[in-house]
N, C-alpha and C positions, 0 to 999 in steps of 0.2 A: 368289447371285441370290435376289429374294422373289419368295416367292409372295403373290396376291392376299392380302386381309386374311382372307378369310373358313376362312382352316386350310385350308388342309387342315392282295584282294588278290588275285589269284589264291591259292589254297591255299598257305600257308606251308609250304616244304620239310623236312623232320625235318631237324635237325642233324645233319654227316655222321658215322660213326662215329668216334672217336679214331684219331686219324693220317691220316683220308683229309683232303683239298685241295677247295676249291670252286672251280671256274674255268669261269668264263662257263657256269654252269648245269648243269655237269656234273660229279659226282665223279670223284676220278680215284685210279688206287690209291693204295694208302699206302706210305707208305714201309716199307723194310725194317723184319722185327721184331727189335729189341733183340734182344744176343746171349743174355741166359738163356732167352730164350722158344721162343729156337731149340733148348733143349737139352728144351722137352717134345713128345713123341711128336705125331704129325700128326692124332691122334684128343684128345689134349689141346689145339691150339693150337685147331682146330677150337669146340671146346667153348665155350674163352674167347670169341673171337671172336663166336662165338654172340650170350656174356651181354651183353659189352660193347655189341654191336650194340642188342641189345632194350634193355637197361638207358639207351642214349642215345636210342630215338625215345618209347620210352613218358615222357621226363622230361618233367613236367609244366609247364605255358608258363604264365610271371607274371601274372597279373589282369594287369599294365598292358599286358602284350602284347595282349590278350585283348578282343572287344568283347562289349559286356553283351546276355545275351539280351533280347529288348522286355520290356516293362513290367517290369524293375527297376532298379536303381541302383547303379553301382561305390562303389565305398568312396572315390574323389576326389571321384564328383559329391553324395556324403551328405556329406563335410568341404563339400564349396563349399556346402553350404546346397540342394541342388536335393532337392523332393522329388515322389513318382508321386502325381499325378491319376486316374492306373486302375492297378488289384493285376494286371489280366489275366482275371480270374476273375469278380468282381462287380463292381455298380453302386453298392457305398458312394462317397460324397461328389457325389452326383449324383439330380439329381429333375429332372422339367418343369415346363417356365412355367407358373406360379402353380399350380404342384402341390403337392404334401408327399412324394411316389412316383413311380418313374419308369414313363411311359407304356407304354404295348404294343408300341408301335413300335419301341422300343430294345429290345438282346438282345447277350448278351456271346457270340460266336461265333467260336471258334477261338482264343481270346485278343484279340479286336477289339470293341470297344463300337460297335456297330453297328446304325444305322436300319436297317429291315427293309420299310418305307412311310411310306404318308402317318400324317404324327399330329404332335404336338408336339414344340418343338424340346427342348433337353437341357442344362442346367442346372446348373454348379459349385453347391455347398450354398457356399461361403465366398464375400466378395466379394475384388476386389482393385483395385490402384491401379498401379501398380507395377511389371513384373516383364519375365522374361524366360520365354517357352512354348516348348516344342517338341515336336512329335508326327509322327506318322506318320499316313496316311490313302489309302485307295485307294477311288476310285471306278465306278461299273457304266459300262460304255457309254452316253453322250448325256447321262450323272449331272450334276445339278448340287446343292451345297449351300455353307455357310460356316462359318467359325470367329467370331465375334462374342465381342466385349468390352466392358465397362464398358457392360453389360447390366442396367437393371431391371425392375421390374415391374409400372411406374407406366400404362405403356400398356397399348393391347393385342395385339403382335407384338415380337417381339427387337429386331428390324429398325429400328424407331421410337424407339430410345434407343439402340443401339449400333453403331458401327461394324462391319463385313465384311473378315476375310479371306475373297475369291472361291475357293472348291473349285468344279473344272468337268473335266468330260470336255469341252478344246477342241475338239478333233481331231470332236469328235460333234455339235455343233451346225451348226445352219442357216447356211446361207451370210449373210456380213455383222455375222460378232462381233466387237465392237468392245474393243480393249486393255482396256477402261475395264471392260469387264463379266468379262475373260479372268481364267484362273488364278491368283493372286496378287495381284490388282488388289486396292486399296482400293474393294471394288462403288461403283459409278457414280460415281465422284468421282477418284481416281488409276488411269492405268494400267500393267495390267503388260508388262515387254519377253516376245516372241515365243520360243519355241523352250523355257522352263523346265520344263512339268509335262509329267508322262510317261503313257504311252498308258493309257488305261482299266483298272482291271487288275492295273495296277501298284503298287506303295508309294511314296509323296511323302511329303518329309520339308516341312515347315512349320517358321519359327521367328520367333516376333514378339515384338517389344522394347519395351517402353512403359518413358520414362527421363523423368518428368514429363509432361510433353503431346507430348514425342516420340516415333514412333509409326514403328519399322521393321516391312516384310512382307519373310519370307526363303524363297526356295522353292528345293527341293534344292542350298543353299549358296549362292545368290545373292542380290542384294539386289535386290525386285523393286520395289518402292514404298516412300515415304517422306515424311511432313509433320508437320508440330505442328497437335494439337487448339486448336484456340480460337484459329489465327492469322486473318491479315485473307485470306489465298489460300486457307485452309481454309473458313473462314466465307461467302466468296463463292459457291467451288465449291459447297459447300451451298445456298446460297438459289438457284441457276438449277438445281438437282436438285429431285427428287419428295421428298428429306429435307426441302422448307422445308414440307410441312403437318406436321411434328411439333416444336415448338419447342424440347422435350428434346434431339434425335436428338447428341449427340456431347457434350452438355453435362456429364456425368455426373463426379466425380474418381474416382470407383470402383465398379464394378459387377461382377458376376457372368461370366465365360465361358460361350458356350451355342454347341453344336453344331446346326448348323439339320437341321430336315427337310423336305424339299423335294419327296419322295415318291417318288424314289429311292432305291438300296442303294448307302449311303457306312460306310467300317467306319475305325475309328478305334485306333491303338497307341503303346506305347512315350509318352506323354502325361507330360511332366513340365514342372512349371515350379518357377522361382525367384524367388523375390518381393523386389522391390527394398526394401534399407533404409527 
């Protein structure tokens, strides 16, 4: 949503020890032990058993088993080319609109790149065209902000040359919010289906796809909206929106990502994208 012009598994079970059986969730003893094991003392089979025991749950579980703590990269998604937009810790590769530095607002908190108020929105230093994002993002109660692309800095708000993925505490707004402005929506122009982003609070996963002027929103796995920049259904929806006072608004082939602030507390993770050929 903008603001006026004026700124503001269930736990994976240890492997059971050698010789026992897994059947419907439960271990079940093992089978008899081999005849020479039987010939050591009950304080020796003991012992083994023991090692064996620890030696199987302590064994260490594959990266590919394994999911990547936020804000880093497994070693498949560095081979596919994907690389981190946030380290966790600092605000390298990021400044504010028509800044050189990033504003007061923003603050890396707990490992989240995080508005803290009202102030300026927040600024990729690289532009792109391209690509495939995805992050994570959790919002305050009644919170409202957005993900925006192919972002410049020709105007004077984000909003006015880039398109909106909608970030929203649904559930927190005034009665009569419409798909169009809701969680996942393409703001005021596509909307999103009902029941996707989760209660205030929580972490939402995002993932937006830009494959020439084709333009997917993905919200906790689902596909929530979709259309081409610079079609004739795109360009229409446009001109019967508040986008037809900016003649720039969606014209751009590559611009900057910017997280909005909206003067709310929106905290943002795990941020990576892959940038199309």
């Amino acid at each position: 949503m903008h603001r006026p012009a004026s700124h503001f598994q269930p736990p994976t079970l240890a492997k059971p020890p050698v010789g026992c059986e897994h059947i419907q969730g439960c271990f079940v003893a093992p089978s008899p032990m081999p005849e020479p094991l039987m010939t050591l003392p009950p304080s020796g089979r003991a012992l083994l058993a023991a090692v064996l025991l620890a030696a199987t749950v302590s064994a260490p579980v594959s990266l590919t088993a394994q999911q990547a703590p936020p804000n880093t990269l497994t070693p498949a998604e560095r081979s596919a080319g994907w690389q981190l937009l946030f380290d966790g810790s600092t605000t390298t590769g990021w400044r504010g609109f028509r800044l050189d530095s990033v504003p007061a607002n923003w603050k890396v908190i707990d490992g989240a790149l995080t508005c803290v108020g009202d102030g300026l929105d927040l600024l990729t230093d690289r532009t792109y065209a391209g690509f495939e994002l995805t992050l994570d993002w959790m919002i305050a109660p009644k919170g409202n902000s957005g993900i925006l692309y192919r972002v410049t800095e020709v105007e004077d708000e984000t909003y006015w040359t880039g398109p909106e993925f909608q970030l929203l505490d649904d559930a927190g707004q005034p009665p009569g919010l419409t798909r169009i402005t809701a969680a996942g929506a393409v703001y005021a122009l596509y909307p999103a289906p009902v029941g996707l982003v989760k209660p205030a609070g929580q972490w939402n996963t995002t993932r937006i796809v830009i494959n020439g002027n084709e333009v997917q929103h993905w919200l906790n796995g689902t596909l929530a909206a979709q259309y081409v920049l610079g079609s004739a259904d795109f360009n229409d929806r446009v001109a019967k929106s508040k986008f037809s006072k900016w003649p720039g608004f969606g014209k751009a082939a590559a611009g900057h990502i910017a997280l909005q602030s909206h003067g709310g507390r929106v905290a943002f993770r795990d941020i990576k994208i892959k940038v199309a050929p």
